[in-house]
N, C-alpha and C positions, 0 to 999 in steps of 0.2 A: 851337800855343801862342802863334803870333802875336796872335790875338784876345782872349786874356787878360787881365787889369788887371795890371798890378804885382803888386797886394797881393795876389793869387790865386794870381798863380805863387807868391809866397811862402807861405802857405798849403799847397798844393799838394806842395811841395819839403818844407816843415817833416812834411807827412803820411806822406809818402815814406820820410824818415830813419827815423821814429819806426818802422814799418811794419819798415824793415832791423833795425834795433836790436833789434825785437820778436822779428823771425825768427831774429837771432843769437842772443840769451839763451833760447829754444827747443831750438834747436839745439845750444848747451851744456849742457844740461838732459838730453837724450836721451844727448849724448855721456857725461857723469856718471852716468848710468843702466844704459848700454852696458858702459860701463868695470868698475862694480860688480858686473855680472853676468856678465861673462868666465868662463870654462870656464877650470879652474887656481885658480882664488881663493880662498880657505876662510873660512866666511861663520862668525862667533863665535857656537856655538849655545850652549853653557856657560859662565857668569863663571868669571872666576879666581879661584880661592880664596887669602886669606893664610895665614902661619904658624897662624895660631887659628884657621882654620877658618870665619872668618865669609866669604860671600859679598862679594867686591870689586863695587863697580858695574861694569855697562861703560864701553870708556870713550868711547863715544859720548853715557853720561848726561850728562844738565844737569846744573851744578851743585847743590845741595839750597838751597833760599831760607832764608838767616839774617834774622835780625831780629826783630821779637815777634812775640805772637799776641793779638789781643783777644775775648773773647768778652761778649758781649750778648745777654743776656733782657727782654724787658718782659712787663708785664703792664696788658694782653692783647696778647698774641703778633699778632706779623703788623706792627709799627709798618716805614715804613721807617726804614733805617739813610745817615746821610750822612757821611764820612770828611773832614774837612776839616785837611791840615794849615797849621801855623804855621810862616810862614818868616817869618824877618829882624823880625819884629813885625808882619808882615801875611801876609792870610792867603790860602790857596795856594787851587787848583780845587779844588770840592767833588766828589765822586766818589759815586756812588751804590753801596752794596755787595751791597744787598740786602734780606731783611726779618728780624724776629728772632722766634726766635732766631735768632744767628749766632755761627760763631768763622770770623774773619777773622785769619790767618797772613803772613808773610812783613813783616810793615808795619817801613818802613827805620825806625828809633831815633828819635825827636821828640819835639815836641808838637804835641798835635793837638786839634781839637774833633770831639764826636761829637754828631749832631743824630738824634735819632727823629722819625718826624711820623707821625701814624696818623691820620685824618676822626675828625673829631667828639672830639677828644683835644688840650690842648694839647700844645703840643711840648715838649720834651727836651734838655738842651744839657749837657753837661759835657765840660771840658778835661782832658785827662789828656797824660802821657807816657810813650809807648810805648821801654822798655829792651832792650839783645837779649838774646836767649832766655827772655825774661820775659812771665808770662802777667797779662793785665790783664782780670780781672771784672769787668762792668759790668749792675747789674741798676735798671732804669725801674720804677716804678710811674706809668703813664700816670692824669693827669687829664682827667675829660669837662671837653669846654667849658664 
């Protein structure tokens, strides 16, 4: 290592750490794997049921995503969909969703703007506010250029 630069051994060293770190959370991994699959353990093959008789989740589920749902038609189908919400009076990353039709779910309470764009179409834009558990319809009639 004597012939080395400085900044090499540091390099070097920095690769080294990383390399352990990698191998520890590996090895945690296996260990958490190991552990769940012990001989003795009783692995939940049937939900719990409540007093009514509805199935309870497990409880390993995710939570269920609260908030609205927007759904989106144009015509002619296939425009893209762009999500863009409003914070603070400016406006946040635009997110691409998809194409429509679409119902996009989960979206947290706001307001937001929604952009379509399809070739040879112009585009789309209306502002809406998304409510929770409230469903918001939105139908385009696309214009050719």
């Amino acid at each position: 290592m004597r012939d080395i630069k400085p900044v090499f051994k540091v390099i070097l060293a920095s690769l080294i750490v990383s390399l352990i770190v990698s191998c520890n959370g590996a090895a945690d991994r296996t260990r958490s794997s190991n552990e769940a699959n012990r001989v003795g353990t009783t692995p939940v093959t049937s939900p719990v049921t409540s007093s009514d008789n509805k199935a309870a989740p497990p409880p390993h589920a995710a939570p269920s995503k609260a908030g609205g749902t927007i759904e989106i038609e144009s015509t002619p189908p296939g425009a893209a969909v762009i999500l863009i919400r409003e914070e603070d009076g400016s406006a946040g990353n635009p997110e691409r969703k998809g194409s429509t039709p679409l119902t996009i779910t989960g979206v947290t309470p706001g307001k937001y703007s929604i952009d379509l764009e399809k070739t040879g179409f112009k585009s789309f834009q209306k502002d809406i506010d998304v409510k929770e558990n409230k469903t918001l319809k939105i139908v385009a009639n696309l214009k050719r250029n």
